[in-house]
Structures are given as C-alpha cells and as structure tokens.
C-alpha positions in Angstrom: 0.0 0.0 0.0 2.8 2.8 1.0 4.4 1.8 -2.5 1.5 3.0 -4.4 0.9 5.8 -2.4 4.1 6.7 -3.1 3.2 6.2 -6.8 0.3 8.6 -6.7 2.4 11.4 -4.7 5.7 11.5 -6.9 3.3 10.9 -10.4 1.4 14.3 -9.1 4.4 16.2 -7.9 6.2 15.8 -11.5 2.9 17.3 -12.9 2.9 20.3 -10.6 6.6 20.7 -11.5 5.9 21.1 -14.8 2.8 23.7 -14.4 5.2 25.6 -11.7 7.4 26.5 -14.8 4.7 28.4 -16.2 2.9 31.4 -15.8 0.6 30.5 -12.5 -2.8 32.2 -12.8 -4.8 31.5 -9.9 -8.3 32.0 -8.6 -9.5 33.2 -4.8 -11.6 30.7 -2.9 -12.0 33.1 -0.3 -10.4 35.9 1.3 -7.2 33.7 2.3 -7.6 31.0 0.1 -6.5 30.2 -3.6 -6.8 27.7 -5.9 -4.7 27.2 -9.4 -4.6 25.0 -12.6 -2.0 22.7 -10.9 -4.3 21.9 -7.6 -7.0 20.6 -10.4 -4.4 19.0 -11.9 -2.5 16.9 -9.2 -6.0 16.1 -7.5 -7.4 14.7 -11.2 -4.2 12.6 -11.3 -4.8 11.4 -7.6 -8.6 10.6 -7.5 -8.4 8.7 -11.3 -6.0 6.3 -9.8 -7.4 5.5 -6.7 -11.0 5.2 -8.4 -9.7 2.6 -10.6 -7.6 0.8 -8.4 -10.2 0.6 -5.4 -13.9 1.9 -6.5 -15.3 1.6 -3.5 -13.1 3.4 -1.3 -14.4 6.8 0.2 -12.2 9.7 -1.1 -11.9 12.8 1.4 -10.3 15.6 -1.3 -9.4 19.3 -0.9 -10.8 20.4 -4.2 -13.6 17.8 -4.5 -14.8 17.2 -1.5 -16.1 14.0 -0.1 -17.5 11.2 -1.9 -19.0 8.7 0.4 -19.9 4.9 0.1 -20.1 1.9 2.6 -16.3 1.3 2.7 -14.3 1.0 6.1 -11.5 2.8 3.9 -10.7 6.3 3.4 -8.4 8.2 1.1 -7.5 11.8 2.4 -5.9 14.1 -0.7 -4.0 17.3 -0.4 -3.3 17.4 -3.8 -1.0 20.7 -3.4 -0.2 21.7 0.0 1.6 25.3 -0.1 -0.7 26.6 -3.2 0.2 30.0 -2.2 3.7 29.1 -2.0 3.6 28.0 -5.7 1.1 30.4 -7.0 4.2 33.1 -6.2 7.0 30.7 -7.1 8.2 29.6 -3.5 9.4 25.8 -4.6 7.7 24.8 -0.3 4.9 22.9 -1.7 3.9 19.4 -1.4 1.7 16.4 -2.1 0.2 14.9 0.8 -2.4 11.5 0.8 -2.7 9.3 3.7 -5.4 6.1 3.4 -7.3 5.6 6.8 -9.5 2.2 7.7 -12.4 3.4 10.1 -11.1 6.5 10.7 -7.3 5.4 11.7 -4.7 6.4 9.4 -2.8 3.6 8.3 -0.2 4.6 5.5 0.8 8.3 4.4 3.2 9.8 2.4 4.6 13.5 1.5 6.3 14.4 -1.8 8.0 17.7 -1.8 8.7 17.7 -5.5 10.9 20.6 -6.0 13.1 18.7 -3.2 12.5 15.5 -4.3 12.0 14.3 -1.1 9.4 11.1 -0.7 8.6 11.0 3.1 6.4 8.0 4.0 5.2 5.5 6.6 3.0 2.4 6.9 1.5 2.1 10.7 3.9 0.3 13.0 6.4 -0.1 10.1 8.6 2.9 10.6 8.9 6.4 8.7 11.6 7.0 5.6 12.6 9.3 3.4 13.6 8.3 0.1 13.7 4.7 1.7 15.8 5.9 4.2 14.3 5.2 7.6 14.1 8.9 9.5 13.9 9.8 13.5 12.6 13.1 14.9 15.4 15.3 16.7 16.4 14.4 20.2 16.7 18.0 21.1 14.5 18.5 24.6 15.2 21.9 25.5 11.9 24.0 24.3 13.5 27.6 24.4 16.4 26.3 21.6 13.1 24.0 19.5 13.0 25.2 16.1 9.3 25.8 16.1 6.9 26.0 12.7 3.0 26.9 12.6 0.4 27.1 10.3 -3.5 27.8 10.8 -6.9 26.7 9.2 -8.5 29.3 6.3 -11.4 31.0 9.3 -9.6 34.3 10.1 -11.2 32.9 14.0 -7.9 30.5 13.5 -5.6 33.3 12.5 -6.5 35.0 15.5 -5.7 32.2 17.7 -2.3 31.7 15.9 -1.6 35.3 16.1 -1.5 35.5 20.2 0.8 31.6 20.4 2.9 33.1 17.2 3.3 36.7 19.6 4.4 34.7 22.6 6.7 32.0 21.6 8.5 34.6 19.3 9.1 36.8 21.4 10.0 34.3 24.4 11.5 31.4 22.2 14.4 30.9 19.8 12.2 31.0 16.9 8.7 30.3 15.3 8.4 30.4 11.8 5.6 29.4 8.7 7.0 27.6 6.1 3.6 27.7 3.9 2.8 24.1 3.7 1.8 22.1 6.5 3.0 18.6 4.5 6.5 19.9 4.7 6.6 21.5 8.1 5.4 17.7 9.5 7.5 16.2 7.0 10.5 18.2 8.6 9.3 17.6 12.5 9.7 13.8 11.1 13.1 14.0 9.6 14.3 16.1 12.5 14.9 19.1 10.5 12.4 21.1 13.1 11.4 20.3 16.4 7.6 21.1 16.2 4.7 22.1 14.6 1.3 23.3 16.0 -1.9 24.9 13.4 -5.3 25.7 15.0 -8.2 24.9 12.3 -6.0 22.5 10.6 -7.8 20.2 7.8 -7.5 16.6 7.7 -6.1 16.3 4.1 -3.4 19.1 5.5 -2.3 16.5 8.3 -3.1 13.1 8.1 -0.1 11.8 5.9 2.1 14.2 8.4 0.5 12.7 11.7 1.6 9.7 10.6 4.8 9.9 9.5 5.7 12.1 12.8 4.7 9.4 14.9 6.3 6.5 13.1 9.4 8.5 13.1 9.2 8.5 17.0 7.6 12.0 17.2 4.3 12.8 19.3 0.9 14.0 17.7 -2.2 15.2 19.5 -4.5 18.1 19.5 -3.8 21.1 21.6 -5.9 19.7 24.8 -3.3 17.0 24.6 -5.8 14.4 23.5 -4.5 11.9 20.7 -5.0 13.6 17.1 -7.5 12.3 14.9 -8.7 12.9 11.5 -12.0 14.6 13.2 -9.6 16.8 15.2 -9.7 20.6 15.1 -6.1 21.4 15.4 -2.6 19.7 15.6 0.4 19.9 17.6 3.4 17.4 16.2 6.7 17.4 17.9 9.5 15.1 18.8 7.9 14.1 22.3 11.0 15.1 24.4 8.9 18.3 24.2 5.3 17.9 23.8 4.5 18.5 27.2 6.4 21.6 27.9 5.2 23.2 24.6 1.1 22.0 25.8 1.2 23.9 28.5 2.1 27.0 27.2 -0.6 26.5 24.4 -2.8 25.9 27.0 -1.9 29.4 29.3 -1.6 31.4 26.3 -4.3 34.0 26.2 
C-alpha cells in the first residue's frame, strides 16, 4: 500500500513541476484562500488512480470534497499543499495522501517535489525518506526548539495563531511558517524542526504528516493534549521530548 501511495504522490508532484514552470494564474476561494490550474491537476491525477484501483473506497479531497460509500476505507488528498507558496514561485509545496481504515490512518506519504524528497510510513512499520528510515530530533530543550506553525483558512484560526505566534516569538528561539503544512510535519519527522502546532487544521493538510511524525518517534495530538485524529480541530506534532512543555504553554496562552 505505502508503494503506491508513493506512486500517486511522486506521479502528481512531477505534474505540478511542470505547471510551476509556467505562468501561474490562480483563482480566490475566499479571502485567504486560492486555488490554481496545478491543484486541479495533481487532484485529477490522484482521484483517477485511486477510483480505478479501489472503486469503493471513500475519497476525502481538498478540491472535490467527499465522496462517500459503505467502505471502512478512506483516502485523504492534499493534492498541493503550499498553493500559495507556488502560485508566487516559493518551490515549499507538497503532495500529501494518507489512506485511513475506520477513521485510523494507516499509510501516508509526503512528496515535496521541487526537493524531491518522498517522506512516508506504513503504521507500525517505521517512517523513511527516500527509503531511508528517518527519526525526529532528540533536542529536549523547548527555548532552543525550532518551532513551525500554520492555521486553518477562518480568520477565527488566524487569531488564535496570532497571540501563540506573539508569545513563543518573542519568548523562544524562533517560530516560523513555512507555507505548507505537508512539509513542516515532514521536517518535524526527519528532525529538520522540532515542532509544529496549526489551529483549524484540515485533515487532508495532516493526516499523511501525523503519521509519518509518529512512526518516526515524534508525538501528535491536538492542543488539549488528546490523541490527534482525522476529526480533530487542530494539531500539535513534535518530537515528544517536548510535547509536554510546549502543551502547557498552548494551553496558558491567552
């Protein structure tokens, strides 16, 4: 299963490598939201694969939506992750698809295509990049963490981010947004980063990522601490060593 997830991930990162040579027009959603040519794209790529190899799996996709039926099993699509990133040229974008069986995510993988970096994990089988097996850092010191964020479209999220992103700059060694939540988890996995925390995250923006953290020997749960679930409303990943110290001040931020 992770092999052809793989399959589906690299196969729609070389198509939005092509379009992200070309002149990217792109379309608003909403206020803080975009869509292009190459999200259409990627997903069409995606969803005819899947539908042909299993027809009667349910398909959770950014851009289409979901398409229900009696199956136990679940695709989740993030066709592009980082589509403003790529709509202005910014090679942090990724592919991100993770297959759950009643709502547990089983296999995931992230491409960052412009990187060419296949991150990837099969439930209690380990987490590898480019078949490498990968490990989250070992760093336990929160006030030297590399720390990334990100936030779901409602501007309610934004708001939220805005008073964790005002504290832990000003009181940590630094908090950035990389502009694509695939590779910010991807990173948290590989040990490039030591954490990652978005209020109003989706679940095709995390569920490949929640996986691959944990199988790497990182930590993922929502921001009251409780494991994180596809049905989950935000998302803290970290290394573990410091989970704990980096929920609490989530929690007594104000």
């Amino acid at each position: 299963m992770k092999k052809f997830i793989e399959q589906l991930a690299k196969q729609a990162g070389q198509a939005l490598l092509k379009e992200f040579d070309k002149k990217r027009a792109f379309k608003f959603k909403g206020k803080h939201d975009i869509v292009t040519r190459a999200d259409l794209l990627a997903e069409k790529i995606i969803l005819t694969k899947i539908r042909k190899k299993y027809p009667t799996h349910q398909i959770l996709s950014e851009e289409a939506g979901l398409k229900k039926t009696k199956s136990d099993y679940l695709w989740i699509v993030d066709p592009l992750d980082g589509t403003t990133n790529f709509a202005f040229g910014n090679p942090l974008f990724s592919t991100c698809i993770a297959l759950a069986k009643n709502k547990k995510v089983i296999a995931g993988a992230i491409y960052i295509p412009y990187m060419k970096e296949m991150y990837s994990a099969e439930i209690n089988k380990g987490a590898f990049l480019n078949n490498k097996k990968i490990k989250v850092s070992k760093n336990n010191d929160l006030n030297q963490a590399f720390i990334t964020y990100c936030h779901g479209g409602e501007e309610k999220h934004m708001k939220r981010l805005l008073k964790y992103y005002n504290y832990l700059k000003l009181n940590y060694f630094d908090a950035r947004q990389l502009g694509s939540a695939g590779v910010e988890l991807a990173f948290v996995a590989s040990g490039k980063t030591d954490l990652y925390f978005a209020p109003g995250e989706k679940a095709w923006d995390a569920a490949a990522g929640s996986l691959i953290v944990k199988e790497a020997g990182g930590k993922v749960t929502d921001f009251e601490g409780m494991k994180w679930t596809i049905a989950s409303q935000d998302i803290l990943a970290t290394n573990s060593k410091i989970h704990s110290k980096i929920l609490k001040v989530l929690k007594n931020v104000k």
